[in-house]
N, C-alpha and C positions, 0 to 999 in steps of 0.2 A: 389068612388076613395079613399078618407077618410077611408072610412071601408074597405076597401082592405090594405091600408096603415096600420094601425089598427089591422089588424088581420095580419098582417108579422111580429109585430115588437116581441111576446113573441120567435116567429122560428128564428127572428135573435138576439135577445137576448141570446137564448140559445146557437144559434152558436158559441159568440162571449166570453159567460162567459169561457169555457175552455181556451181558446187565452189567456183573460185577468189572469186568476186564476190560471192554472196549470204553476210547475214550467217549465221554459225554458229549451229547450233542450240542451243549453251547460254549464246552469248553473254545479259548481263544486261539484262532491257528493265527501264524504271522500275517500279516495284512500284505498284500500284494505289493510288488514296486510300483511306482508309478513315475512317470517320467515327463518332465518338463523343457520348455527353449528356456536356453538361459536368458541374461536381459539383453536385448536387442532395441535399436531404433524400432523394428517392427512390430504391429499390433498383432503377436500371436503365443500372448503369456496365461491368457485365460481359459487352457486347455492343458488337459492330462490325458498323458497316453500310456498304455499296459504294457506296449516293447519298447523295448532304445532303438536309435536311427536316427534318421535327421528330420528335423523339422518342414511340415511340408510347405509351408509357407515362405520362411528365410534362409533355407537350406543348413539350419547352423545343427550341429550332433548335438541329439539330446541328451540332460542328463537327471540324475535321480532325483527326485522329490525330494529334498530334506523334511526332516519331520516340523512339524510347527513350531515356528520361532518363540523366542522368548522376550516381548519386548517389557521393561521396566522404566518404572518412572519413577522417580524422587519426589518425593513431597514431605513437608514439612510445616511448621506452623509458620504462616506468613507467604508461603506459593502464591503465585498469580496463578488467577483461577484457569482462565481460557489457556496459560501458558501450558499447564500439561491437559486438560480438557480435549483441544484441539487434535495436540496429536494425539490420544486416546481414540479419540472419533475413528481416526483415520486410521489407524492399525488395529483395531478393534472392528471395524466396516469392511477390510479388506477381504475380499477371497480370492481363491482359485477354484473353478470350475466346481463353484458355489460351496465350497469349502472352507473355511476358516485359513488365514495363512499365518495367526498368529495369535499369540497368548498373551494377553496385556494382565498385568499388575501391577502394584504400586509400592514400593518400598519406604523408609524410613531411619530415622536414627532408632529409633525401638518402635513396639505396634501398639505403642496409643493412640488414640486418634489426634487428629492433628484439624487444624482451622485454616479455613485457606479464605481471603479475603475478609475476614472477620465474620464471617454468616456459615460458613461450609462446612460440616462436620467428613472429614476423612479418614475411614479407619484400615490402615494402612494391611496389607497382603503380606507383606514380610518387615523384618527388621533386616538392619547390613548384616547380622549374625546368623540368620537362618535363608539369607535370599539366596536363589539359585543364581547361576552363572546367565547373564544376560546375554542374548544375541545383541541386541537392539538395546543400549541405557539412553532414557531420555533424561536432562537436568533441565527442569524450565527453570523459569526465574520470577524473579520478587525478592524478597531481603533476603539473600545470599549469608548474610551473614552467620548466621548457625549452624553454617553447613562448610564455610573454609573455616571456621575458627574453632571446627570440631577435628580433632588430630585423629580419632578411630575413623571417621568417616573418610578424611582424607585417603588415609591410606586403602580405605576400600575401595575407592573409586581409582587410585591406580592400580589394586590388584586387578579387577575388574578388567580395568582398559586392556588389559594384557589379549584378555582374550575375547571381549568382541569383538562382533562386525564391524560396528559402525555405532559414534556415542553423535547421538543429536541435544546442542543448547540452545535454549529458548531464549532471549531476551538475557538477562544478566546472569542466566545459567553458564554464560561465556565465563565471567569469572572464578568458576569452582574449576573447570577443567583451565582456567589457565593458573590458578594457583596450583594445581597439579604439577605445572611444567609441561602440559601435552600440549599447548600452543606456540611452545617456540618456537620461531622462525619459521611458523605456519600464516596464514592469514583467516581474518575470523571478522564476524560484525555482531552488533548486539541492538538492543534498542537504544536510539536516537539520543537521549538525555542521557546516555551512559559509554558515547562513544569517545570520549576524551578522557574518563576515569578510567576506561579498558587500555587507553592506550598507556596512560600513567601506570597501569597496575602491570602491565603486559609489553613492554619499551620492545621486546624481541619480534612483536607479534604487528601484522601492519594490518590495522583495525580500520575495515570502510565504513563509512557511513551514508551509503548509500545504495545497500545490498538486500534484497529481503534474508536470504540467506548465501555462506560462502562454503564450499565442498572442497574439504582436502582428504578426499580421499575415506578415510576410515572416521575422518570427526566432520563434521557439520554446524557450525552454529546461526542460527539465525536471528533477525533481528525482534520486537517488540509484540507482545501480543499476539496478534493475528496470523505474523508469520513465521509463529508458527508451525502453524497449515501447512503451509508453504515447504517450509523446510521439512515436515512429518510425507508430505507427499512426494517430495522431489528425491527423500529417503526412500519410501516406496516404488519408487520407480529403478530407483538403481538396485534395490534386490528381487524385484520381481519381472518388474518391467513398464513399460509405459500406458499399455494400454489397462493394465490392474490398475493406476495410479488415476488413471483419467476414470474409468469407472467407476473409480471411491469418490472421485469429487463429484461427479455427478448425482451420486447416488447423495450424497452431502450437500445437496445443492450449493456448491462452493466452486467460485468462478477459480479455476487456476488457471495459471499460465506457465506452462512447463516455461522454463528458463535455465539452461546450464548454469549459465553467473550467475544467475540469481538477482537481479536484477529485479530492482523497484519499478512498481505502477507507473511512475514519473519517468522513470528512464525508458519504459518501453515505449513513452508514449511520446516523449522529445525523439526518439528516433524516426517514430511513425510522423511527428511533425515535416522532420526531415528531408526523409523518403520518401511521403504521401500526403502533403497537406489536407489536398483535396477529401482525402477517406475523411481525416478528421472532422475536417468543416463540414460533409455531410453530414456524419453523425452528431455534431453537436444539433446542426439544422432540425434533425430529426426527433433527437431529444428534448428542445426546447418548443419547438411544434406539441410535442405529448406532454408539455409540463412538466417532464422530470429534471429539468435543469431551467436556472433561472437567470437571464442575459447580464445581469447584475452583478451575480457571481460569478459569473465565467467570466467577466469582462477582468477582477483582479484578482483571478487563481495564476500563480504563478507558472502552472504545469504550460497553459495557453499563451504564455507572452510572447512566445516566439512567433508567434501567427498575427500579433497584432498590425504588421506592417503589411500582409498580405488584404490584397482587395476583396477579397471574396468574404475574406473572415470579419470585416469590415462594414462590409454591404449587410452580412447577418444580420449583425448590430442597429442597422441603420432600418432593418425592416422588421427587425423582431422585439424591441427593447422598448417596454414600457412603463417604466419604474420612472419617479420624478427624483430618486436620489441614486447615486452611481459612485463611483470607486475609479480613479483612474488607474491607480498605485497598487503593489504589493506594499506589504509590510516593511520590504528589506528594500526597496526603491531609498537611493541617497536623497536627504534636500529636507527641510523644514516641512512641518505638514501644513494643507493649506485647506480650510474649510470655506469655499465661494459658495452662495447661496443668492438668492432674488426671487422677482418673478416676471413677468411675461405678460404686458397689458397693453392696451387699445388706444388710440392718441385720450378717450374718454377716461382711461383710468383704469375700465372693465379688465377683470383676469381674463386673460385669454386660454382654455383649459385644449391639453393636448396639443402646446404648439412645441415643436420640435426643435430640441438646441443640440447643436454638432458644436463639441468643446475640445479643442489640441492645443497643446504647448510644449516647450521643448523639456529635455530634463536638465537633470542642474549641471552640465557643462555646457549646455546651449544647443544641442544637439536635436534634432527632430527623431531623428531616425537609426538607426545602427549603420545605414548605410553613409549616415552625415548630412550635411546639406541645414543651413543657419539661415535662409532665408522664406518668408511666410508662405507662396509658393509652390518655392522646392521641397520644402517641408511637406504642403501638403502632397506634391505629385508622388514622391516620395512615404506618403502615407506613416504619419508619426506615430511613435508606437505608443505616447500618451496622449489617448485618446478616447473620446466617449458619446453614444447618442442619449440622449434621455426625452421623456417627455412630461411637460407641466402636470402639473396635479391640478383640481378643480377650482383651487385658486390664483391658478397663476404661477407658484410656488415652484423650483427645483433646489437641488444641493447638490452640488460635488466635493466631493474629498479626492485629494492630489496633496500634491506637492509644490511648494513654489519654484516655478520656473528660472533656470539660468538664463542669465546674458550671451547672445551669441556672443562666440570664440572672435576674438581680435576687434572690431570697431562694430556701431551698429546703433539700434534703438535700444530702448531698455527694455529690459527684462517684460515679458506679455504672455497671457492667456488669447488665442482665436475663436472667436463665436460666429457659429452659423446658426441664425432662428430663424425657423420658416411656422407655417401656419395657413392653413386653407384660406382663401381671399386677401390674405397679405400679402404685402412685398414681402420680398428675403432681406434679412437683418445680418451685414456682414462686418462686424467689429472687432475691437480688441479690448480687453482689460491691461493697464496697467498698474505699477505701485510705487505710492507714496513713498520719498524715501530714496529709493534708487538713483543710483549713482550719475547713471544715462539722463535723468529727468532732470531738466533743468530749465529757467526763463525762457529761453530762446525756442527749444520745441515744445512744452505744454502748450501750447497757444495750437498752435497746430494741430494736433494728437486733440485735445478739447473738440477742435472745430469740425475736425475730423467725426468727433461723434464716440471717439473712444471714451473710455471710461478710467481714472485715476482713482481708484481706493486706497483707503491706510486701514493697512493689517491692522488689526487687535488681538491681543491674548485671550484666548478662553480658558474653561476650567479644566477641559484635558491639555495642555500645552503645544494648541494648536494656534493658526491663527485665522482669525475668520475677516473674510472681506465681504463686503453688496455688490451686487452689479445687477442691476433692473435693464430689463429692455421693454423697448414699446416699438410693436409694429405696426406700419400703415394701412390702411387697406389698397388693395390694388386699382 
């Protein structure tokens, strides 16, 4: 039995030496390479390949997958919220060939939790004492203040800059990297209400305001809130690529607009005035056709003033516009504000509902048009860019809000508002308003201008510091 025992043990020895010796089956071998296009204009960043060569799409030499980024975010008590929210989404949503391409966390002055808009409990992934080296530091903004007037943190955020990629600021997160000193005689933007204190705090740094976000290279800062996005996305595209960047927005249902400058909704859209009227004017057409825009307001969004002298943009107005109160002005339009109001009735007295008043005047130099032109006319051939259709409401009733009109440049009438009423079975009603007061008005032409059928109001003050005039028409029948 012994010797039986005996002569098993070298067969179970053997047995037993692979168990013990070979590595284990789920031990970790090194993950393979994997190989990527670098960024390119071309759409071919959201694919990985097992050998090097060149890209089969843009012919560019491929190269190694870096391992998964590190991007960090700041937060604190008082953060705006969507300022680091945003780009979280967006570097957090990202992959490659459905892969994660990045590691979002969130850092701090220490890892307590922290409040971000007064409702938002954040409990932060590191302190500046334990965080690792960031590829990617995001700084949003909101009350900056705890954060430059903190001297350990300072100094974090320039060890840090040493060696990342690329540090993206949110909205007044501009201020912490330019109290660093990383914005000198760089150029940066911020949010809107903050771009005159940036320029004070930062005299080296030439601060737009009128950017969503500005790219220098290894720093980024963006303007208010939203963008954010913008600036988290337009950073994504320069280390990955473009068309990663467009498939996070997509997948974000977040309308981007690639933009190198960076460039604002407004400025994309005055160029497309520029370059393309006509695309605009359709899609307004189309928009306001579906209801999603209202002729009202479009008539005094400043982004549209450019179009207003254009005929087509004009005729819109003239066939889509059915509101009984209207806007000729932006806010920033020079000249007293003017509140005209009336209504629209029958030689009987009856309100006349739905009759249609075409209203232009010049602005406060006397000017019709941007092209010129001081005579009623030329003005109108000329198509003035304050200008409005509206139509009565069921009593007769309209209102416009403008401005009071300038005196044409060198000699002339006085100062006037143009009216055109029309109305099914009426005649057309083609008059003027003018104003008491005015310099032009005097014995000799009231008499005339009266007979004529125009109308002389005297302003009055009202309780917003405007001034409100009447002017009634009454149309005939035909």
């Amino acid at each position: 039995m012994k010797r039986n025992q005996a002569s098993l043990l070298p067969l179970i020895a053997a047995s037993l030496i692979p168990a013990l010796w070979s590595p284990p089956a789920h031990a970790e071998s090194p993950s393979p390479k994997r190989y990527v296009c670098p960024p390119c204009p071309v759409d071919c960043h959201d694919v990985t390949y097992e050998k090097p060569g060149r890209c089969p799409k843009c012919n560019m030499t491929l190269v190694e997958q870096s391992s998964v980024r590190n991007v960090v975010i700041v937060v604190w008590d008082g953060v705006e919220l969507l300022d680091f929210a945003g780009p979280a989404e967006v570097f957090a949503a990202a992959t490659i060939s459905g892969d994660a391409a990045f590691k979002v966390s969130t850092v701090s002055l220490t890892k307590q939790p922290i409040t971000s808009q007064g409702f938002l409990k954040v409990t932060p992934d590191y302190s500046i004492e334990d965080c690792p080296q960031p590829d990617i530091l995001i700084i949003p903004g909101g009350g900056t203040r705890p954060l430059t007037d903190n001297e350990p943190f300072m100094a974090w955020v320039k060890k840090m800059s040493n060696n990342t990629e690329l540090i993206l600021t949110v909205c007044t997160g501009a201020f912490v990297v330019a109290k660093a000193g990383l914005l000198d005689d760089l150029e940066a933007t911020t949010w809107h209400g903050a771009v005159e204190s940036l320029r004070r705090a930062a005299p080296n740094t030439k601060v737009h305001a009128d950017r969503r976000f500005v790219d220098n290279g290894d720093i980024i800062t963006s303007a208010g809130v939203s963008a954010g996005i913008d600036g988290a996305l337009f950073a994504l595209a320069r280390v990955t690529g473009p068309d990663v960047a467009a498939k996070t927005a997509r997948y974000m249902e977040y309308d981007y607009w690639p933009d190198a400058e960076g460039r604002s909704a407004s400025h994309r859209l005055r160029r497309q005035i520029t370059e393309n009227p006509d695309s605009v004017i359709a899609m307004l057409e189309s928009q306001i056709r579906a209801g999603i825009l209202n002729c009202a307001r479009v008539l005094c969004d400043p982004a549209y003033f450019p179009l207003h002298e254009n005929p087509k943009f004009r005729d819109l107005f003239k066939r889509f516009q059915n509101d009984s109160e209207i806007e000729l002005v932006t806010p920033d339009e020079p000249g007293e504000a003017l509140v005209v109001s009336g209504r629209v009735t029958d030689e009987s007295g009856n309100p006349i509902h739905r009759a249609q008043v075409y209203a232009f005047h010049t602005d406060l130099q006397g000017n019709y048009s941007s092209s010129g032109g001081n005579v009623g006319s030329m003005g109108d051939s000329l198509n003035p860019r304050l200008f409005g259709y509206l139509r009565t409401a069921e009593d007769g009733s309209y209102r416009i809000r403008t401005i009071h009109p300038g005196q044409y440049p060198g000699q002339g009438p006085p100062a006037h508002i143009h009216f055109y009423v029309t109305a099914q079975d009426y005649k057309k009603l083609e008059t003027e308003m003018m104003f008491e007061g005015d310099s032009r008005l005097n014995g000799e032409n009231r008499g005339s201008f009266l007979s004529a059928g125009f109308t002389i109001c005297k302003p009055s003050p009202n309780s917003k510091g405007e001034k409100d005039c009447r002017c009634d028409f009454t149309l005939r029948k035909e």
